[in-house]
KEBAVEX-30080 format. One line per 10 residues: their letters; for each residue y, x, z of N, C-alpha, C, O. Coordinates in steps of 0.05 Angstrom, whole numbers. Example, Ala and Ser with C-alpha at 12.3 -4.5 7.8 and 13.67 -1.06 7.14 Angstrom:
! KEBAVEX-30080
as) -114:264:156:-90:246:156:-66:264:156:-66:285:169  -45:257:142:-21:273:143:1:258:157:23:268:161
***
This chain:
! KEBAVEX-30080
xxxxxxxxxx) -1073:253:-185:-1053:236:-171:-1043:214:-190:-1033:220:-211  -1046:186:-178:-1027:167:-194:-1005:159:-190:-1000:145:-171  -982:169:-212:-957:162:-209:-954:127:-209:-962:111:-226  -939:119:-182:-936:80:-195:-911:86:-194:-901:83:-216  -892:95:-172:-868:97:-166:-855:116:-175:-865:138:-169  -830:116:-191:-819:142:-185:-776:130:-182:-765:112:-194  -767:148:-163:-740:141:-168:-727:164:-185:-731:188:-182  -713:153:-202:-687:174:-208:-666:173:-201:-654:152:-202  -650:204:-189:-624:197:-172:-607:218:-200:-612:240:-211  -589:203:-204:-563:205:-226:-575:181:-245:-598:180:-255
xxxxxxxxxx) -553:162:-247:-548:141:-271:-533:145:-290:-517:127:-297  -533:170:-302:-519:172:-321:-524:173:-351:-533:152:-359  -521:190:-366:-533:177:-392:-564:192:-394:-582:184:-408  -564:215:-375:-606:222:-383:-611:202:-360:-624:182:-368  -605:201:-336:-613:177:-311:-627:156:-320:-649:146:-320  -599:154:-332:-608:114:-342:-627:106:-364:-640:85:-367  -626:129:-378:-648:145:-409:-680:138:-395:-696:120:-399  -681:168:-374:-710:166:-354:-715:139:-349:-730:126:-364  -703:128:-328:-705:101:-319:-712:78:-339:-728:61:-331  -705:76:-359:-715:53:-383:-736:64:-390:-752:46:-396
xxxxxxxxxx) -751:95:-397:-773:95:-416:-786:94:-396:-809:95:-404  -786:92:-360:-812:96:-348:-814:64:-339:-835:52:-333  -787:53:-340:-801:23:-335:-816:14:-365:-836:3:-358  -815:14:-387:-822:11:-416:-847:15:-412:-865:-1:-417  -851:48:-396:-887:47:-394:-906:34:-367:-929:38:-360  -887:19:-357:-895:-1:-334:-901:9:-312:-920:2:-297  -877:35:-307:-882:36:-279:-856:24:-266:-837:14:-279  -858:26:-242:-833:17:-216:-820:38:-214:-830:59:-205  -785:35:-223:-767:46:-218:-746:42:-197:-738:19:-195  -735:63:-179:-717:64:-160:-700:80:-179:-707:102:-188
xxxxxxxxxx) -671:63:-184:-644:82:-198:-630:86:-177:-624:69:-160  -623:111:-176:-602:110:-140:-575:131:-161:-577:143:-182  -558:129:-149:-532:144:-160:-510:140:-138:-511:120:-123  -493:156:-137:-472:159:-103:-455:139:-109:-435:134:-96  -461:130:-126:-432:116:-122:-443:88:-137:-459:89:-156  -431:61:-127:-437:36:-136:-442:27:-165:-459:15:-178  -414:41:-170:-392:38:-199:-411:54:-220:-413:48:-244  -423:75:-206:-440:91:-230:-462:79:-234:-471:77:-257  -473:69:-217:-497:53:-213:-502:36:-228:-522:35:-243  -478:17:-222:-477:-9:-240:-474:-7:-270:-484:-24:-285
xxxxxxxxxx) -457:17:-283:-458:31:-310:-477:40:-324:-479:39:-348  -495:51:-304:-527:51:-319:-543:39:-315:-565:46:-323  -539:15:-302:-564:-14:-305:-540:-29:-330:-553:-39:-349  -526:-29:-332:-512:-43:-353:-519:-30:-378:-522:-46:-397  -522:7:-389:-532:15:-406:-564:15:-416:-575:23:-437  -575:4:-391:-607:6:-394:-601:-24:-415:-606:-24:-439  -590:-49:-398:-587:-71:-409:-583:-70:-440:-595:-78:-460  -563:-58:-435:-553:-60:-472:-571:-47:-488:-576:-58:-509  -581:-28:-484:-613:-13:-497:-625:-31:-500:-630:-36:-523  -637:-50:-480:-664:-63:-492:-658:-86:-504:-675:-98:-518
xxxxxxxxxx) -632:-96:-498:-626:-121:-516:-620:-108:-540:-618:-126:-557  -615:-83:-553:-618:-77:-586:-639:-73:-595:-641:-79:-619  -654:-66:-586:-693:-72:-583:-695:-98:-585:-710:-104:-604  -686:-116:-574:-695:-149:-578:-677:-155:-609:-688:-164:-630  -647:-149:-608:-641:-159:-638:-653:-137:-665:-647:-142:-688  -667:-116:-660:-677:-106:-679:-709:-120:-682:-725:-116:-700  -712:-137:-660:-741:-154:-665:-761:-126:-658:-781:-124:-672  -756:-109:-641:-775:-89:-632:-787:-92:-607:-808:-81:-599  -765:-121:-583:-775:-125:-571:-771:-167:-552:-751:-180:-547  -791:-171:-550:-786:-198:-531:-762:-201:-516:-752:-181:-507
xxxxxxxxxx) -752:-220:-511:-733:-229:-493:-758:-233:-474:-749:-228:-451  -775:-236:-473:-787:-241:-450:-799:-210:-442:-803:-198:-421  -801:-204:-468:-807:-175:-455:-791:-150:-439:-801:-132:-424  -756:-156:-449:-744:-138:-440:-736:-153:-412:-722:-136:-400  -736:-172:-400:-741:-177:-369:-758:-168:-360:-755:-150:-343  -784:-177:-367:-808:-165:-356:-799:-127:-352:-806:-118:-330  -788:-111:-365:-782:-85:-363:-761:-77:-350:-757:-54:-341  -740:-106:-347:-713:-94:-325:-713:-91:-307:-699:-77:-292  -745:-117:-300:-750:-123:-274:-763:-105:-254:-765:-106:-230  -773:-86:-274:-781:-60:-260:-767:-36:-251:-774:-18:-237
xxxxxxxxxx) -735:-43:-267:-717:-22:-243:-702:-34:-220:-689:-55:-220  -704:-19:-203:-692:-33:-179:-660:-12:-179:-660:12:-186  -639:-23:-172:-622:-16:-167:-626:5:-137:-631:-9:-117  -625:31:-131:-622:35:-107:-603:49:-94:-600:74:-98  -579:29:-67:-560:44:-64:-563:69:-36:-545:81:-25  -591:68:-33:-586:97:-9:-616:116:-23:-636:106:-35  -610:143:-17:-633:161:-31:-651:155:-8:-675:156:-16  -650:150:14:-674:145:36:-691:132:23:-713:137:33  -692:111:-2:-708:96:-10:-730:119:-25:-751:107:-32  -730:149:-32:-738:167:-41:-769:168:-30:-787:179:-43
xxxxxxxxxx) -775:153:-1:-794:150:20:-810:135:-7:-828:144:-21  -800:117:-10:-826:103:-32:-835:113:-54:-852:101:-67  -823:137:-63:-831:145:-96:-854:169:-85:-855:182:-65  -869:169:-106:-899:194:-121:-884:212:-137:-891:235:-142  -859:199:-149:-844:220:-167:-817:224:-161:-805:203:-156  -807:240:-160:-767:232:-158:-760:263:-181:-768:286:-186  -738:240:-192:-738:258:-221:-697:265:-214:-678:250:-218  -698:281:-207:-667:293:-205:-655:292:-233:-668:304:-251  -630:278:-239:-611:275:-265:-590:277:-265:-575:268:-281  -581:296:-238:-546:293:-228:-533:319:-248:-545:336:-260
xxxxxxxxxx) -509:316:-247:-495:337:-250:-506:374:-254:-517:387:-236  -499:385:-281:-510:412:-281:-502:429:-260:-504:450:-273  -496:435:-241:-495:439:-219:-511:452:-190:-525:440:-174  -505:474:-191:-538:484:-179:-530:480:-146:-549:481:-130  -507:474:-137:-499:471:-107:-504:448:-103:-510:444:-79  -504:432:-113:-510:398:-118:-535:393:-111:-545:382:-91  -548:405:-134:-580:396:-139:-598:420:-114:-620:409:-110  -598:429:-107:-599:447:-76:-602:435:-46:-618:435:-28  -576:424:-50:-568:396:-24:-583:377:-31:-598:368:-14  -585:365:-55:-606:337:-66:-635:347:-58:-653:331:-51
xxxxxxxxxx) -639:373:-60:-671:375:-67:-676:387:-36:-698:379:-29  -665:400:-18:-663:402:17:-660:375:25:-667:372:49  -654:360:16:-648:321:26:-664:313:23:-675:305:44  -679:308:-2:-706:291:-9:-729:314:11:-737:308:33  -733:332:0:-751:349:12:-762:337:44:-785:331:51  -738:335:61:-742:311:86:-745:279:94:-745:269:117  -748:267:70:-746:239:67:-774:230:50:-788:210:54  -780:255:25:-797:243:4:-838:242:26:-838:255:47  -852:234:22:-879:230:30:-886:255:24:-873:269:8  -910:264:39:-921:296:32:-928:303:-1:-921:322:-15
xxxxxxxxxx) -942:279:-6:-954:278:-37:-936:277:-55:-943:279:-79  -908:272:-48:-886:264:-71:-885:293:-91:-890:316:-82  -877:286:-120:-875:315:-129:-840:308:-139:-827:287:-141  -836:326:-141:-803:334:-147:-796:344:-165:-800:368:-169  -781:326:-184:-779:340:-213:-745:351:-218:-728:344:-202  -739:362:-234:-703:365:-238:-707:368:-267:-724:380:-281  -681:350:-276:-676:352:-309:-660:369:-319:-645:361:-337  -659:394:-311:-632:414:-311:-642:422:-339:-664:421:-349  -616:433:-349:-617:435:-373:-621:470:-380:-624:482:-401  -620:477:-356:-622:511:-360:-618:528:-326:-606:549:-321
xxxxxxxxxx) -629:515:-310:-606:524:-282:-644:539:-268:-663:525:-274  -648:556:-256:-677:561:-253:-697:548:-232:-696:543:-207  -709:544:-247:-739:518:-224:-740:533:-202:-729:522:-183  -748:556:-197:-758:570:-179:-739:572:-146:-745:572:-122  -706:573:-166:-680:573:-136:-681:552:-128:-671:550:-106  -692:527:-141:-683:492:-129:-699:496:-109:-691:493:-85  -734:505:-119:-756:500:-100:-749:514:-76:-753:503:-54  -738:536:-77:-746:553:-54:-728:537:-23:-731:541:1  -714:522:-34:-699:506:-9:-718:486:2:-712:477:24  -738:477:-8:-756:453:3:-783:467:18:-782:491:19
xxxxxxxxxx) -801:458:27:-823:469:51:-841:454:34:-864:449:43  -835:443:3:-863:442:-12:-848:460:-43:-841:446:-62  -847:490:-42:-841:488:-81:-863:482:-95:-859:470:-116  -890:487:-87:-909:469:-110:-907:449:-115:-924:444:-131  -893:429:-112:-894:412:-122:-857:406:-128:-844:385:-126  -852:424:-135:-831:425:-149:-836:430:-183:-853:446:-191  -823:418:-198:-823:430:-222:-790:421:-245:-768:415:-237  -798:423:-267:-774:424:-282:-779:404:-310:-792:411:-329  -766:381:-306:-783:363:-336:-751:347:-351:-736:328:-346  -755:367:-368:-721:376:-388:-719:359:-406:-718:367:-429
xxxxxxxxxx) -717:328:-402:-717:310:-425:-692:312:-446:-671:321:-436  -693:305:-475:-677:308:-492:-662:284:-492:-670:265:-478  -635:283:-510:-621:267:-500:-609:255:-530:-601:273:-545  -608:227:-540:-617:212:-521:-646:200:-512:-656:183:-528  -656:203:-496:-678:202:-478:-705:181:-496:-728:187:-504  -691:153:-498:-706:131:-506:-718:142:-542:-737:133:-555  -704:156:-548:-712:168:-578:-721:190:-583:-736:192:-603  -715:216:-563:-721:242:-560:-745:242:-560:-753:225:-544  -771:257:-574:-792:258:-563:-800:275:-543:-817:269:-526  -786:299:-543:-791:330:-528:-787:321:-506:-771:302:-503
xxxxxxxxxx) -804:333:-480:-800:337:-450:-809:371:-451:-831:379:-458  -786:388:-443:-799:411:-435:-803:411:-404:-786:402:-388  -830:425:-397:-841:418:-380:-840:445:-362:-853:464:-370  -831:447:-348:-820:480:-331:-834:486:-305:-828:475:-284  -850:502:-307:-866:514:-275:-843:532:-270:-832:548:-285  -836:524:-236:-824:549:-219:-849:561:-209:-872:554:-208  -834:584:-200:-865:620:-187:-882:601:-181:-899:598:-198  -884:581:-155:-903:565:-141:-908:538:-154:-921:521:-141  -902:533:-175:-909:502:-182:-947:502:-187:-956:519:-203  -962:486:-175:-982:482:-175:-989:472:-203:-975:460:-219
xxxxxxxxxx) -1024:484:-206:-1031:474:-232:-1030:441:-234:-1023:428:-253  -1039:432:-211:-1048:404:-210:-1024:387:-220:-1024:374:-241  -996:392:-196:-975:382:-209:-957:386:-232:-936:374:-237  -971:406:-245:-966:411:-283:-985:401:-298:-982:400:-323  -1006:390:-286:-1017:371:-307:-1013:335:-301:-1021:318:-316  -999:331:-272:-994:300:-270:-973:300:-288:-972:280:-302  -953:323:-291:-928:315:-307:-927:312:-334:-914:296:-347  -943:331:-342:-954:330:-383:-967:301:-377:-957:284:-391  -985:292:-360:-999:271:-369:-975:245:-356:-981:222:-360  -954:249:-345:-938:228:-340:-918:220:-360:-909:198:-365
xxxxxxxxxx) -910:253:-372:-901:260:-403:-912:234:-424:-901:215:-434  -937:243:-426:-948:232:-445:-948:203:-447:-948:192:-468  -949:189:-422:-951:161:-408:-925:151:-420:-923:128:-429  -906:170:-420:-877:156:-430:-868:157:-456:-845:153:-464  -896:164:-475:-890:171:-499:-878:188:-507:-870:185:-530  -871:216:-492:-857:234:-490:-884:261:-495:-907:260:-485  -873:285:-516:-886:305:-516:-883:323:-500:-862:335:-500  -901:330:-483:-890:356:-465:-899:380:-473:-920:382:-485  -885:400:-466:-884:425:-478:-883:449:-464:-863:461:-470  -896:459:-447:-895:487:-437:-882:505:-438:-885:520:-457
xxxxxxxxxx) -861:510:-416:-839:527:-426:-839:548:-396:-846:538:-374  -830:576:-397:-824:586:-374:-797:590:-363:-774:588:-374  -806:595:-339:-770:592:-319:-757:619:-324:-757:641:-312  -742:607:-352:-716:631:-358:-691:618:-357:-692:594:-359  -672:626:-355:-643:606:-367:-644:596:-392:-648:607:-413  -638:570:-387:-633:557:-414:-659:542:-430:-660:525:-448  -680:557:-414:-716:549:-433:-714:555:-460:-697:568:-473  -727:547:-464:-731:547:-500:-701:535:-505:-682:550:-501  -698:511:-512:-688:489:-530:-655:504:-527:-642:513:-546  -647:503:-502:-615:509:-497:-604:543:-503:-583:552:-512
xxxxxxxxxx) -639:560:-490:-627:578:-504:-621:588:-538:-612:608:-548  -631:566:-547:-630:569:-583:-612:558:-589:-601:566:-609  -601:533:-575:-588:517:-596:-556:520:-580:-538:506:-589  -551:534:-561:-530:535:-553:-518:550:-558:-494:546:-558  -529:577:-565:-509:598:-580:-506:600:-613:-498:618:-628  -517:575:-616:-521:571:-648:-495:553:-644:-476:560:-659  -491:535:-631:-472:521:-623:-442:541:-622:-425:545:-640  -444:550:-594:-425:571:-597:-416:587:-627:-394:586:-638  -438:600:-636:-430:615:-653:-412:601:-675:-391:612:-683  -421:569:-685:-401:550:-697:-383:558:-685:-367:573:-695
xxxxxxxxxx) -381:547:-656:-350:545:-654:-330:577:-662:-306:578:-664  -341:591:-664:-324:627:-666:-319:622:-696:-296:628:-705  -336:612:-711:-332:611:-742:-301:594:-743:-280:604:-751  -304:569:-734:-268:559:-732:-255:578:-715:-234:588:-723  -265:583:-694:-238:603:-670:-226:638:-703:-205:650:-710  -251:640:-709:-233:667:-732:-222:655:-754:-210:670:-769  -223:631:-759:-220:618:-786:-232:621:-815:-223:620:-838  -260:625:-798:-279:632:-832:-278:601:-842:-269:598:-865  -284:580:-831:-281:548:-847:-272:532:-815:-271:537:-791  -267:508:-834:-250:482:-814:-281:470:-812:-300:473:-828
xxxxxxxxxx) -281:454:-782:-300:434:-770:-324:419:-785:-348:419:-781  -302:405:-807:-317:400:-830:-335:413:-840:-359:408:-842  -321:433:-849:-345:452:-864:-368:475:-850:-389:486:-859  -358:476:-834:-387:493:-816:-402:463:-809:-419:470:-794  -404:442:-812:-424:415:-802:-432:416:-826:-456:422:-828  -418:411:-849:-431:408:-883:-452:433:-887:-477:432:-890  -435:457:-885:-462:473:-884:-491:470:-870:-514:467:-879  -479:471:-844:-511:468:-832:-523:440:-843:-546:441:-850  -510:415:-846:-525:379:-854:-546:396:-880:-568:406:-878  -522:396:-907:-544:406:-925:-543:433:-929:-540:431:-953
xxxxxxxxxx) -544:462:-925:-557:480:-925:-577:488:-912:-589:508:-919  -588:466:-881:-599:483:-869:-619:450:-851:-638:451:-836  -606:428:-860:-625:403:-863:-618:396:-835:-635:383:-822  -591:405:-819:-596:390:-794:-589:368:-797:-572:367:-815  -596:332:-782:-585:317:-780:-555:312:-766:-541:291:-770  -548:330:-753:-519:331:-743:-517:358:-750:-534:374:-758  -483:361:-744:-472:395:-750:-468:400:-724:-467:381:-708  -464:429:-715:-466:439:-696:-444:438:-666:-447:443:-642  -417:428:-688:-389:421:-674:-389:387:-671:-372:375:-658  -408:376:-683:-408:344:-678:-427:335:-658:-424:315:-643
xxxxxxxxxx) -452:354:-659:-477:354:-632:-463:360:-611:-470:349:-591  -439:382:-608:-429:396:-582:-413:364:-578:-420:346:-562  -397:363:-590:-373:330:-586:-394:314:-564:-392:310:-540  -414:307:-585:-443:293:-576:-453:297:-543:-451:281:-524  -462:322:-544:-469:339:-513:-450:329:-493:-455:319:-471  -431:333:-503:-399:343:-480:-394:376:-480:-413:391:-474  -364:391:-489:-362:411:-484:-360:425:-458:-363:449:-453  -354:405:-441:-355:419:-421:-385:417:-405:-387:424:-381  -410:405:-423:-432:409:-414:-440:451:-437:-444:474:-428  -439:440:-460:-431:467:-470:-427:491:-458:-440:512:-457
xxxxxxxxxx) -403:483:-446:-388:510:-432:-404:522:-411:-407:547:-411  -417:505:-391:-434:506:-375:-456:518:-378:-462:533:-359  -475:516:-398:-495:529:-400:-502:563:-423:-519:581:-427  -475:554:-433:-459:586:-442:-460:607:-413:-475:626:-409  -442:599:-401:-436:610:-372:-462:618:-351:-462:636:-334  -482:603:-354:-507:602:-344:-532:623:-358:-552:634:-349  -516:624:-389:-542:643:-401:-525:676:-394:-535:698:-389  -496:668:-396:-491:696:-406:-482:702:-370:-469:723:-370  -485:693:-345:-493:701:-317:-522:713:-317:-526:736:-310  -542:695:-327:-572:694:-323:-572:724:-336:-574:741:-319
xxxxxxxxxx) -570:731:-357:-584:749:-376:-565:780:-380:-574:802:-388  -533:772:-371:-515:792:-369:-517:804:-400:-522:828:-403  -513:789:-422:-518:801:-454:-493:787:-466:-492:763:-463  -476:797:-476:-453:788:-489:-451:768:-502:-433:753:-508  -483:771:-507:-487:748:-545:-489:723:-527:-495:702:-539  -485:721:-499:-472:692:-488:-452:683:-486:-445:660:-482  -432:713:-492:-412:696:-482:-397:675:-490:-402:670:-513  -379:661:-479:-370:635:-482:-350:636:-506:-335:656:-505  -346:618:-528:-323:631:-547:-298:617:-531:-297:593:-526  -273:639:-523:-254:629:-522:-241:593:-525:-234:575:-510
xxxxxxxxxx) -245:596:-552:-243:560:-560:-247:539:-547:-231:520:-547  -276:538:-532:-293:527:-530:-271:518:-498:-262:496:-493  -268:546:-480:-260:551:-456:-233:533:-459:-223:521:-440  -223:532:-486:-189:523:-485:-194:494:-486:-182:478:-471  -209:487:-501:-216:460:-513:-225:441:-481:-225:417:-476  -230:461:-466:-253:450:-438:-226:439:-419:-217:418:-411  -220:464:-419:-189:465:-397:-175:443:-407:-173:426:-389  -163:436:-428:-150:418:-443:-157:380:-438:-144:359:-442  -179:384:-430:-194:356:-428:-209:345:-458:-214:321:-461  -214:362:-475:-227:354:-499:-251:362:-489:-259:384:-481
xxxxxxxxxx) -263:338:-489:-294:336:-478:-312:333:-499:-336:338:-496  -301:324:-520:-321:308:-536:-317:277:-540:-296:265:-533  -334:267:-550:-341:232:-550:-333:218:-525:-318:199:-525  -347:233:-497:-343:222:-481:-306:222:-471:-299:202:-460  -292:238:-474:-263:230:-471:-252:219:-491:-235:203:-484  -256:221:-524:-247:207:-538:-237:232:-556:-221:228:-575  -243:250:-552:-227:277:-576:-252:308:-562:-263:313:-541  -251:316:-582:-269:341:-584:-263:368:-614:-241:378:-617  -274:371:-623:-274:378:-649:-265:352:-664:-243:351:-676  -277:334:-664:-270:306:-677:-253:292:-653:-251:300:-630
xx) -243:269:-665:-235:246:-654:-250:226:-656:-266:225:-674  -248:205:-636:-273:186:-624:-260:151:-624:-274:132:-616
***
């Protein structure tokens, strides 16, 4: 199957992420998002991406037109009729993405395949609402997107072989590595790095060290490029909190559960970067 088209519905920061590396590899993009205001926030963030590509001299002024010109702004999902791909980016949210994927399911072409970027929520419950789950699947881009190489690549029970190999090879098309993962909570990536996450945060909630120093440890004891309370800031905690809640539902094992902190910090409106205060200030 040749992908030319694909839309993504959420413009947010993976949305707008997808949407620039698949116009980059020259296909035709439909960005759709519910609301105008969001819309217009992530054609303005695609913008500002490729114009630091042009002042780092990585890319043409003529070239980054030629690549804007391939996303189309779209304000109704009915436009879903024209895509081979529709790549779901909304909200972690499994009541959401349910209603989105029973919606398209009636609008998209028989051949369309259906992807969701959930970060841990299971391939298999999205599909079972649509009258195609083979061609449902799960393609978990890293964030941020234009730099990430990883796509984990997720079969639900019915995802067809065929449409697990258009997506590694659509993966690959985007310069993106794809990676074989099975439908558990969290996949690989979230279930590792989120309770590694968590577990930081319990080290401040008992007061073994301050913010600072659980990030210093892990930078140089353990070679990460970020610390584990500055990646969460990064994430959003209350994306955090969310897939805490998701492993330790999914798996019913303690070693999910949520640290307290994390829950106070959420309720509080310390989001992270994105409100302006988290562990750090912004």
């Amino acid at each position: 199957m040749n992908i030319q088209t694909i839309m993504v519905v959420g413009a947010g920061q993976m949305g707008s992420g997808i949407a620039q590396v698949a116009a980059v590899s020259g296909l035709r993009v439909l960005l759709h998002d519910t609301s105008p205001e969001f819309l217009n926030r992530g054609m303005l963030a695609i913008n500002k991406q490729l114009n630091r590509s042009v002042e780092k001299g990585k890319l043409t002024l003529e070239g980054m037109d030629e690549i804007y010109s391939r996303i189309q702004p779209a304000e109704s999902v009915e436009q879903a009729e024209q895509a081979d791909l529709v790549i779901e980016a909304i909200s972690e949210n499994m009541a959401l993405k349910v209603l989105l994927f029973h919606r398209l399911d009636g609008i998209c072409p028989p051949h369309t395949i259906m992807a969701t970027n959930t970060s841990s929520l299971p391939i298999s419950e999205i599909a079972a609402v649509t009258g195609r789950p083979a061609q449902i699947i799960g393609m978990h881009f890293m964030n941020p997107v234009p730099v990430m190489p990883l796509v984990e690549v997720i079969r639900g029970l019915e995802t067809s072989q065929e449409v697990f190999e258009v997506v590694c090879g659509l993966s690959e098309r985007l310069g993106k590595t794809p990676v074989e993962v099975n439908d558990f909570p969290g996949f690989v990536s979230n279930r590792i790095l989120m309770p590694m996450i968590n577990e930081a945060i319990f080290t401040v909630y008992e007061g073994v060290a301050s913010v600072e120093s659980v990030d210093k440890v892990m930078k140089l004891g353990m070679n990460h490029p970020m610390g584990p309370l500055e990646l969460a800031d990064f994430i959003g905690l209350d994306t955090c909190l969310s897939i805490m809640e998701i492993l330790f539902d999914g798996f019913k094992d303690s070693k999910y559960r949520p640290c307290p902190l994390l829950r106070k910090y959420v309720k509080a409106g310390r989001l992270g970067r994105k409100s302006g205060q988290g562990f750090y200030t912004y």
